[in-house]
C-alpha positions as CSV (number, residue, x, y, z in Angstrom):
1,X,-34.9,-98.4,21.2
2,X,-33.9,-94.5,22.2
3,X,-36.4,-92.1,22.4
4,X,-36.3,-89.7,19.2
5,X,-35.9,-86.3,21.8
6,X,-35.9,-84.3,18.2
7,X,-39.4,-85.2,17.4
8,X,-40.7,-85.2,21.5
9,X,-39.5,-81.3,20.9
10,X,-41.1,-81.2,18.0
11,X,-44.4,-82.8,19.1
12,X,-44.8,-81.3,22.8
13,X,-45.8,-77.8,22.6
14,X,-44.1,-76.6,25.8
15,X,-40.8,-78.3,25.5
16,X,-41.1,-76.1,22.4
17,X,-41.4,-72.5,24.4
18,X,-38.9,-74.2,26.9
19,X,-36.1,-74.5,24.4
20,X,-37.3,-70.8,22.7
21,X,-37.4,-69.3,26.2
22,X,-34.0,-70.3,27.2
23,X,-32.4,-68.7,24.3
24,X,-31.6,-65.0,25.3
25,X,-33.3,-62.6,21.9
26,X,-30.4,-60.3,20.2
27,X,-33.2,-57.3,20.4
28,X,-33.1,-58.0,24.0
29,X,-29.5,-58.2,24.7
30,X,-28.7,-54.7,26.8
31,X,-26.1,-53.0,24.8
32,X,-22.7,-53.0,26.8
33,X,-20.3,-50.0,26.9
34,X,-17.9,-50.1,25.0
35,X,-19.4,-52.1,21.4
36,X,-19.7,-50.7,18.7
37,X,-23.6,-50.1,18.8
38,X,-22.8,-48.1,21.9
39,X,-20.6,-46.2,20.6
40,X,-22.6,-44.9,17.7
41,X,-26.0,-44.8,20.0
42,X,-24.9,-41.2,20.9
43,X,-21.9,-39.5,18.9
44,X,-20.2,-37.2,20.4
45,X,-18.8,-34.5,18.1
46,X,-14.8,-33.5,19.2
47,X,-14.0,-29.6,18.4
48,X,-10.6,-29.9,16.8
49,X,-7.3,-27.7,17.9
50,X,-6.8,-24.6,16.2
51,X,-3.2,-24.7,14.4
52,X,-0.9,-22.0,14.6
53,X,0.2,-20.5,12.0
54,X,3.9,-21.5,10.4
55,X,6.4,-19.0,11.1
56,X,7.8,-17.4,8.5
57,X,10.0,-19.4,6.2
58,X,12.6,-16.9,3.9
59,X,14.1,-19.6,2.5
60,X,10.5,-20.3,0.8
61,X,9.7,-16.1,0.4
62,X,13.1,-16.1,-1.3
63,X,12.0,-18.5,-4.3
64,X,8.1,-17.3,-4.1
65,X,6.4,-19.6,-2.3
66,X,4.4,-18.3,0.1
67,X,3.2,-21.3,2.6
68,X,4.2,-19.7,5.7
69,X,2.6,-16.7,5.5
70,X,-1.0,-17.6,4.5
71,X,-4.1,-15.7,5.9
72,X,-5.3,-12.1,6.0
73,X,-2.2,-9.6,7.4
74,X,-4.0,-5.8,8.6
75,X,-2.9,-2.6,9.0
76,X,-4.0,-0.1,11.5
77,X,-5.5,2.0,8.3
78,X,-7.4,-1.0,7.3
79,X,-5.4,-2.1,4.3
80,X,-5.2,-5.6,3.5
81,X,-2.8,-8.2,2.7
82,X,-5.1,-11.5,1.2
83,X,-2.3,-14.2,0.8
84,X,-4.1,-17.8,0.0
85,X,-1.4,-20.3,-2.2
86,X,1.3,-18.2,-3.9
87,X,-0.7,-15.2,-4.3
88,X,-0.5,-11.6,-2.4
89,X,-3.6,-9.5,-2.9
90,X,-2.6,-5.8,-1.6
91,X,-5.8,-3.6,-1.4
92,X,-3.5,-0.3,-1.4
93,X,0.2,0.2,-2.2
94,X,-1.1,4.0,-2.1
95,X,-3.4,6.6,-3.2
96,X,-2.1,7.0,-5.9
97,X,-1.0,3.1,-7.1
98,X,-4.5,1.7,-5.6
99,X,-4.3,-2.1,-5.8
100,X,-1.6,-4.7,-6.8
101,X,-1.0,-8.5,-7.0
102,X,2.7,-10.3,-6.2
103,X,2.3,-13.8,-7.7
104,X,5.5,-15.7,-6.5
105,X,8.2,-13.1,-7.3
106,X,6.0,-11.4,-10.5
107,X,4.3,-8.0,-9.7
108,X,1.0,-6.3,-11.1
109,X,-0.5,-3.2,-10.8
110,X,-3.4,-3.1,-12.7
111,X,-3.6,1.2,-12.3
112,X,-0.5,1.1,-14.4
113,X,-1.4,-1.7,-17.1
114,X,-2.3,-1.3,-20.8
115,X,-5.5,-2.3,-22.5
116,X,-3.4,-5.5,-22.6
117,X,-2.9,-6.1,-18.4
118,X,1.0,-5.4,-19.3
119,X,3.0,-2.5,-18.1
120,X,2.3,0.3,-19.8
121,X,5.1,2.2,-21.5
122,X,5.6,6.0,-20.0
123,X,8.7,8.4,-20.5
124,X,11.6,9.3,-18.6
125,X,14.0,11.2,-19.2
126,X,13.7,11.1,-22.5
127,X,13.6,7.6,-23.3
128,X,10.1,4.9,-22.8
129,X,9.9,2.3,-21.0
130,X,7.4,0.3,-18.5
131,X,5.7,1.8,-15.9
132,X,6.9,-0.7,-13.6
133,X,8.9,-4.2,-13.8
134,X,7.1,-7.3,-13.4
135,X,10.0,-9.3,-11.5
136,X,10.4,-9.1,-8.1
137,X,14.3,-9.7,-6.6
138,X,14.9,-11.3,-3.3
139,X,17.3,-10.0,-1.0
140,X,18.2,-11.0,2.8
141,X,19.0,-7.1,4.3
142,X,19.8,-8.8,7.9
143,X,19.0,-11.9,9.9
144,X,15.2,-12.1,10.3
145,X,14.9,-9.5,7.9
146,X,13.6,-10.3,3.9
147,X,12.5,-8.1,1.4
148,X,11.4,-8.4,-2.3
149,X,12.7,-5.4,-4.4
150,X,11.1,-4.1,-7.6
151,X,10.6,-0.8,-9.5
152,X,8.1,1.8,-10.2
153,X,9.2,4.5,-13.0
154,X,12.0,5.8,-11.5
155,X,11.5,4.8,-7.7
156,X,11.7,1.6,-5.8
157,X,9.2,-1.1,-5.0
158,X,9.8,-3.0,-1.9
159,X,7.7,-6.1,0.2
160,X,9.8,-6.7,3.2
161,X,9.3,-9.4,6.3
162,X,10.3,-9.4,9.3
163,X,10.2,-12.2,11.5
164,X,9.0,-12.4,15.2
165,X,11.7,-11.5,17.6
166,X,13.6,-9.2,15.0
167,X,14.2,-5.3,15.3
168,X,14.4,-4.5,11.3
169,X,15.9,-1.8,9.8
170,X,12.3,-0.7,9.5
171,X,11.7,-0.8,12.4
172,X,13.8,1.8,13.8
173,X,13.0,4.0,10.8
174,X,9.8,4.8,10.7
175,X,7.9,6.9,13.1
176,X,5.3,4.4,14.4
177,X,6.1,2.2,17.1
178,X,5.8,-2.0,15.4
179,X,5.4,-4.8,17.5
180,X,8.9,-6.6,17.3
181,X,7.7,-9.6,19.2
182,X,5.0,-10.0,16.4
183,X,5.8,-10.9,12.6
184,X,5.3,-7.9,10.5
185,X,5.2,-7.3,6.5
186,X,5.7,-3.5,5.2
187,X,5.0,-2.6,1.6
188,X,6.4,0.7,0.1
189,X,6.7,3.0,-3.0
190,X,9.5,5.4,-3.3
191,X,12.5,7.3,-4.4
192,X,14.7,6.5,-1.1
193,X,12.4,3.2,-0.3
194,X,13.7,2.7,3.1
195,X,13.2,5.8,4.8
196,X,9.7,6.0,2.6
197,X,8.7,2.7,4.1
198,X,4.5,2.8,5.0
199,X,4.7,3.4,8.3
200,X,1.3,1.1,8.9
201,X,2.5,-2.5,9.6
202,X,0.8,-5.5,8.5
203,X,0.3,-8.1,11.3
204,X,-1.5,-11.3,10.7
205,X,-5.2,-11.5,12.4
């Protein structure tokens, strides 16, 4: 007859620890590099890259979307260009104009609204109409050059963009030196709207 070895286990005390003391404990077991517990026993936080910012898209500007030029765009006067989704906040066309808002290719200037946040109607010549249109037209001046035209009374309204790289127009017209290598964005009210182009350029902090 075999010997039951189950119940001799069972029955002898120290065959007992035997068997438990050859079985290595799962708390005991060091923690190898490399699993998962070691991984997670001290986390290591990874700083990630800064992006760049897009360059400046015109086939985008030209239909009013306004992806590749998001962030905050400064003058050397301090005035501010705040462009988050499809939205241009201008802190200052002027003195006079004060603040304005270009949503996609749509213009407002609340210092020229009625009670009802439309144009108000004033006279010229004779005749009333607007203060100022709401619609915004695209038009490509140049290669690397962009500018959204509009109207004030009886002068011109102009945004225009120049891409890094590019000597505008602008550029060479007003009296302070821009930053060519650099993208830029000018905003201007006036009769002849080139030549009364802001001279302060907007760059993009």
């Amino acid at each position: 007859m075999k010997p039951n070895k189950e119940a001799d286990s069972q029955n002898n005390p120290a065959a007992k620890q035997s068997q438990t003391a050859s079985q290595p404990s799962e708390e005991a077991r060091p923690v190898e590099e490399g699993d998962e517990a070691g991984e997670n026993a001290n986390p290591q936080e990874l700083d990630e890259p800064e992006q760049a910012p897009v360059a400046m898209n015109f086939d985008q500007l030209q239909a009013g979307n306004f992806a590749s030029i998001q962030g905050i765009w400064e003058n050397s006067q301090g005035d501010r260009l705040v462009i988050s989704g499809n939205q241009m906040e201008i802190s200052r066309i002027n003195q006079e104009l004060g603040s304005a808002l270009v949503s996609g290719l749509s213009l407002n200037i609340p210092s020229l609204n009625n009670d009802q946040g439309e144009p108000q109607e004033i006279e010229v010549f004779g005749n009333s109409q607007p203060a100022y249109s709401r619609y915004l037209t695209p038009s490509q001046r140049k290669e690397g050059e962009l500018a959204l035209d509009g109207a004030v009374a009886t002068a011109g309204f102009m945004v225009t963009f120049a891409k890094a790289g590019v000597v505008s127009n602008i550029d060479r017209q007003v009296s302070k030196a821009s930053d060519s290598s650099r993208e830029r964005i000018w905003v201007a009210v006036g009769q002849n709207i080139d030549s009364d182009m802001n001279d302060d350029v907007y760059y993009r902090d």
